[in-house]
Every structure is written in C-alpha cells, then in structure tokens.
C-alpha positions as CSV (number, residue, x, y, z in Angstrom):
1,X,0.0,0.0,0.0
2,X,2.7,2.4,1.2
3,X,4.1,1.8,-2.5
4,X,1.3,2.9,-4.0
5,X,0.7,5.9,-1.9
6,X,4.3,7.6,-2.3
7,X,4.2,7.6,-6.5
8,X,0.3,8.5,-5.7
9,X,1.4,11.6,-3.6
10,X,4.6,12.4,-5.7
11,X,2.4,12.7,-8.4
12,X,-0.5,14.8,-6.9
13,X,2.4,17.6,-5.8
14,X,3.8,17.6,-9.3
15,X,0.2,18.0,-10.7
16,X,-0.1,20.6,-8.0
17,X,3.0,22.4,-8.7
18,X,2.7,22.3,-12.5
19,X,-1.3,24.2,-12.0
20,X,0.4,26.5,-9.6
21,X,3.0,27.6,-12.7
22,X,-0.2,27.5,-15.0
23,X,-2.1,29.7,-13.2
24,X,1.0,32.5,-12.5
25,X,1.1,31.8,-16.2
26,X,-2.2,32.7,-17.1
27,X,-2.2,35.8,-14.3
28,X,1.1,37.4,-16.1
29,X,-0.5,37.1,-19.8
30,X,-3.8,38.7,-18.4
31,X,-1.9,41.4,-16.9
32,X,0.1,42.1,-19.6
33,X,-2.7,41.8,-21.9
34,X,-4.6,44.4,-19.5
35,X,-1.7,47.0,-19.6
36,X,-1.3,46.2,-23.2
37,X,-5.2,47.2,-23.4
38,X,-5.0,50.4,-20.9
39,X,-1.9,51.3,-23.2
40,X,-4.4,51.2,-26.7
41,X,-6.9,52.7,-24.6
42,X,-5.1,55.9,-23.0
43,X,-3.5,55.9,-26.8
44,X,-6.9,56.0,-28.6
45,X,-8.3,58.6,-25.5
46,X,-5.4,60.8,-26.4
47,X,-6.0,61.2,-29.9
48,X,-9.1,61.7,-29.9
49,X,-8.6,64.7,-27.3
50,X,-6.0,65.7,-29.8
51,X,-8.7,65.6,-32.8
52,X,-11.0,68.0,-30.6
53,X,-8.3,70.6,-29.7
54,X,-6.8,70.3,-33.1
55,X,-8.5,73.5,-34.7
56,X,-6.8,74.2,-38.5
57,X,-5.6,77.5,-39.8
58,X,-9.6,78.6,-41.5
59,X,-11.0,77.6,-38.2
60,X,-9.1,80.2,-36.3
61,X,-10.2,83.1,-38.1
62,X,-12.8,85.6,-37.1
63,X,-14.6,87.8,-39.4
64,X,-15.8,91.4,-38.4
65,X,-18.4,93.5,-40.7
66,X,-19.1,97.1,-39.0
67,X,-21.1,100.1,-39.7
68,X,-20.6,103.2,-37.9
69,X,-20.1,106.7,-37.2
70,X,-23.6,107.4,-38.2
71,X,-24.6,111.4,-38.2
72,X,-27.0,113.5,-39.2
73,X,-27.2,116.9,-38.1
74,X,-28.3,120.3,-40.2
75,X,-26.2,119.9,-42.9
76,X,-24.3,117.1,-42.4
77,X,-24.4,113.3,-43.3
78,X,-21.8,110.7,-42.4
79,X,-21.5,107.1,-42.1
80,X,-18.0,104.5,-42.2
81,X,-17.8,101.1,-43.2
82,X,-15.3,98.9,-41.7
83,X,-14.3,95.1,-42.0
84,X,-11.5,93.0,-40.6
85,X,-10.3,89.5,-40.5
86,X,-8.1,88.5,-37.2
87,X,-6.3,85.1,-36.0
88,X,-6.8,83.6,-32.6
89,X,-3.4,83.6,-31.4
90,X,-5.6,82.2,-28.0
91,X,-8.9,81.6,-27.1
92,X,-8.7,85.6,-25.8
93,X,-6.3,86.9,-27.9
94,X,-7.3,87.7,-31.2
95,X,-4.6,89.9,-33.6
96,X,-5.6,91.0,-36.5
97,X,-6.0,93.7,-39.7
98,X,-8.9,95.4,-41.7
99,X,-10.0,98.3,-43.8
100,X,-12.0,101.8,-43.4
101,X,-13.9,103.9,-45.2
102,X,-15.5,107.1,-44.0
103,X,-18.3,109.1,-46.3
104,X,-18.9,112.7,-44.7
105,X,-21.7,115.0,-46.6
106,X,-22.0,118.8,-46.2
107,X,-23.8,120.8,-47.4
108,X,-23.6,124.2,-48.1
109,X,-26.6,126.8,-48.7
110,X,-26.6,128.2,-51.8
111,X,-23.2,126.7,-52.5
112,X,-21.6,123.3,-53.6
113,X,-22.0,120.2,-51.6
114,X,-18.8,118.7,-50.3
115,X,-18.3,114.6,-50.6
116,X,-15.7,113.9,-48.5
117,X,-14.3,109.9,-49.0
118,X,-11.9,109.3,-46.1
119,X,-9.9,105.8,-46.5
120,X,-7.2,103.5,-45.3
121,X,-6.1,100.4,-44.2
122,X,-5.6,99.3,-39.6
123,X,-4.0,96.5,-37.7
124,X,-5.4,95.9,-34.4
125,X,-5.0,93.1,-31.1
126,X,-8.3,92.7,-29.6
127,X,-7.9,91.1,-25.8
128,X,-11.0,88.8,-24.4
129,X,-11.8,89.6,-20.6
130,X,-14.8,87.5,-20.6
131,X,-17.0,85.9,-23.2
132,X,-18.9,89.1,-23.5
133,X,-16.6,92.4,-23.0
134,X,-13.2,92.5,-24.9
135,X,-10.6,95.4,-25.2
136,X,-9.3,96.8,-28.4
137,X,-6.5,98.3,-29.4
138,X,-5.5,99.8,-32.7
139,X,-3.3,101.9,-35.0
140,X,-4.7,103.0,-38.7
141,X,-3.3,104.8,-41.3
142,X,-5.9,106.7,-43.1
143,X,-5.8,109.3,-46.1
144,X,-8.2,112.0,-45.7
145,X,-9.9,114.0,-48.6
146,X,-9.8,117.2,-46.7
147,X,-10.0,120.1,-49.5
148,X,-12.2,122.0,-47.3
149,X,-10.2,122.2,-44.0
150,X,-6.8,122.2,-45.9
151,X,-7.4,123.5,-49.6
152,X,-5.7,120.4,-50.7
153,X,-7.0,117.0,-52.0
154,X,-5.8,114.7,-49.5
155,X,-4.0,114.5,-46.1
156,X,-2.5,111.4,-44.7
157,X,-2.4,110.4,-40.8
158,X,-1.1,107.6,-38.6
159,X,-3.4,107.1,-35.3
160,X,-3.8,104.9,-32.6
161,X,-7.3,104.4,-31.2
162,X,-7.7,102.4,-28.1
163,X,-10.9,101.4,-26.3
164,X,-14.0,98.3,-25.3
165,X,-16.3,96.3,-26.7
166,X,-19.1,94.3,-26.2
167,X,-20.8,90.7,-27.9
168,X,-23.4,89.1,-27.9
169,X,-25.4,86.1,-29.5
170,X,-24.9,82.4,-30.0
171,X,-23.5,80.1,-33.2
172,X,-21.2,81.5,-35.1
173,X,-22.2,84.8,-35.8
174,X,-22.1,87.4,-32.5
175,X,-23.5,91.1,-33.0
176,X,-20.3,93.2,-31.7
177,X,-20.3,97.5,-30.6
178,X,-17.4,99.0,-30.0
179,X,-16.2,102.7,-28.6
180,X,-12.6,103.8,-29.3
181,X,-11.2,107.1,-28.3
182,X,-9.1,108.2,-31.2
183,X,-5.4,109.1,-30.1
184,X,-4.3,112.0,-32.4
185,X,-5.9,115.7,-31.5
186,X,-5.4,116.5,-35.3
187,X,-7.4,113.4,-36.3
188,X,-10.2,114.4,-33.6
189,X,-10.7,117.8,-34.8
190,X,-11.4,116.9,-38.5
191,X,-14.3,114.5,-37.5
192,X,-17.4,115.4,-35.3
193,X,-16.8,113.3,-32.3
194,X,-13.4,112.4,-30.4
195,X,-14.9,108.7,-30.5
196,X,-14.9,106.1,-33.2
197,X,-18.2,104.0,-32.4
198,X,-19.2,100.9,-34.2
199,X,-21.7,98.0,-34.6
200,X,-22.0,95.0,-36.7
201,X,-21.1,91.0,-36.6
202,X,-18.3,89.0,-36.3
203,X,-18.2,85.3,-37.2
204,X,-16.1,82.6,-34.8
205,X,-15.8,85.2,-32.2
C-alpha cells in the first residue's frame, strides 16, 4: 500500500506544482494583456482629445463686418464702413487687420456740396476679458480727402485708437459694438466726435 501511496502523492504535488506555474502563467498574460489594453486605450483617448483641440488654420479666423459713425445733423451726413479679419493667437487673444472707409456729406446753402471719402487700411489686437466684453487696441493709417479744411486734396495720418467692446449672441455669428477714443488731436478735430463707435457682426468670435 505504502508503495502505492508515495508515487500517488509524488504525483499529486507535481500536478499541483505544474497548476500553480499555470495559473501564474495565465495571471502574467492577463496582466500584460490588460496593460497592453489600458496602453491602446489611454493611446486611442489621447487622440481623440487631440482631434478636438486640433482646430486648423480657417478655423481660427474671425470675421468682423461694421457700420458706424452714423450722423445726421443740419447739414451734415456721415457714415463709415469697416471690415477686418483677425487670428486667434488664443482663445482671448485675437490679432488681426482690416479696412476703413468714411463718407462725410456737407452741405452748403446756396453753394456746392462737399463729398468727402476718407480711406485707409488698420491692424489691431483685440484682448478677451470674458466671453462678452473685450478690449481693443489699434493703429490706422488713413488718407483723408480734406480740400475743405486744408485746400488740398488729400491729407494722410497715422493714429492709434484704443478702447471696449461688447458681444453678444450664440452660433457662429455674435452682433459686436465698439467705442474707441481716437489718439491723435489732429485726427479728432477733423471729425465730429473724439470717438470712433461701431456696430456690426463678427463670425467665430
């Protein structure tokens, strides 16, 4: 009987010993298989957070349209036209450049009308302090048709203008106003306000 029983139990601790290295085994292939899949995972999580932020160059710029500087008094008509395309640098930085045009109407009793066509070109850095109320800062060069003040066809000036706005809306498109004081005492006395003032929409604001 004893003869039996030692092979019996020699065998039974090999068997034992031989599942024990089977199961560490299968535990280190299920762990590395685990890791392996956390790896894919966090991989396949990263690019896809890298898809979201990724924003291309189009995607980045913001589009401005404004009107302003609308007057009408005795005599006078005037109106300015004003669009601008700028680059988020940052979610609240926003550099960028544009165009102006100003049409001023007097007119004279009993004498010629004047059309005055005021023109030029701007670059500007407009700074997000919250989702609704930005500042603006900007320097234009503008060529002015000033015969009457001057008794010359044109006059050229180099101005900063500095100032606020505010937007609104939701989407794509924001309505946008904006008051800048104009930085050059020549340029403010050949217009009717010391103010630029505008209003219109900007798109990816």
């Amino acid at each position: 009987m004893k003869k039996i029983l030692i092979p019996f139990l020699m065998l039974v601790f090999v068997f034992s010993l031989a599942e024990d290295a089977n199961a560490q085994r299968k535990k280190k292939r299920k762990k590395k298989e685990n890791t392996e899949e956390s790896t894919r995972s966090k991989r396949s999580r990263d690019r896809d957070a890298e898809a979201d932020d990724y924003k291309s160059f189009k995607d980045k710029l913001v589009y401005d349209i404004n009107i302003g500087n609308i007057a009408l008094s005795n005599g006078y008509f005037g109106a300015s036209f004003k669009p601008a395309i700028a680059y988020k640098l940052h979610d609240r930085v926003q550099p960028g450049i544009g165009l102006k045009y100003f049409y001023n109407l007097y007119t004279v009793n009993g004498g010629d009308d004047f059309h005055l066509n005021d023109f030029g070109a701007f670059a500007f850095t407009r700074l997000k302090i919250t989702e609704n109320f930005f500042a603006h800062v900007e320097y234009s060069i503008l060529s002015f048709d000033n015969d009457w003040f001057f008794q010359e066809d044109r006059r050229s000036f180099n101005y900063p203008l500095f100032g606020a706005g505010y937007a609104s809306g939701f989407g794509g498109w924001k309505g946008t106003y904006q008051l800048l004081f104009i930085g050059s005492e020549e340029v403010r006395e050949l217009g009717q306000y010391p103010i630029e003032f505008w209003f219109g929409f900007s798109k990816n604001f």
